[in-house]
C-alpha positions, 0 to 999 in steps of 0.5 A, spaced: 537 119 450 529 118 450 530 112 454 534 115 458 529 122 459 523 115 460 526 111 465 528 118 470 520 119 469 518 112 470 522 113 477 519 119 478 511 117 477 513 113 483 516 117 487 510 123 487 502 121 490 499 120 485 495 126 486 500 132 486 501 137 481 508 134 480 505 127 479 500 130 474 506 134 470 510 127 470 504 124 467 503 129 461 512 128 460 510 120 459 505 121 454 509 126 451 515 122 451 512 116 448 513 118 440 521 117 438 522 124 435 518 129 440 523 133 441 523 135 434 515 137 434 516 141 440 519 149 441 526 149 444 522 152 450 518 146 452 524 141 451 527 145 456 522 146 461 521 138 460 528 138 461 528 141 468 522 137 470 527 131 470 531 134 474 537 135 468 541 140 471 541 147 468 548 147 466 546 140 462 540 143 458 543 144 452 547 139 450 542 133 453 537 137 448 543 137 442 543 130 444 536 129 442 535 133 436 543 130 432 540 128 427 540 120 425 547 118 422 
């Protein structure tokens, strides 16, 4: 799923200028998203507004979000 949230925002740093508040957010998402288990060190409130950022529909949050903390079996 990480891989997945990091190909939506790659898609999206190209899409933006790269002088927008949008893309300069997009860019903090991918510094973010470059360690494994970020969603572990981050409050559930941050993950849902990086989330949203990438355009994971509203109705998707929490399960796309469970996704990303199951822990490893």
């Amino acid at each position: 799923m990480i891989n997945k949230l990091r190909e939506i925002n790659n898609k999206l740093l190209n899409i933006y200028d790269i002088n927008s508040d949008k893309y300069k957010k997009q860019l903090q998402i991918k510094n973010i998203l470059v360690d494994d288990g970020c969603f572990y060190r981050i409050k559930i409130e941050t993950a849902y507004s990086i989330l949203r950022d990438l355009g994971i529909a509203e109705s998707d949050l929490k399960s796309v979000y469970k996704q990303l903390i199951k822990p490893y079996a």
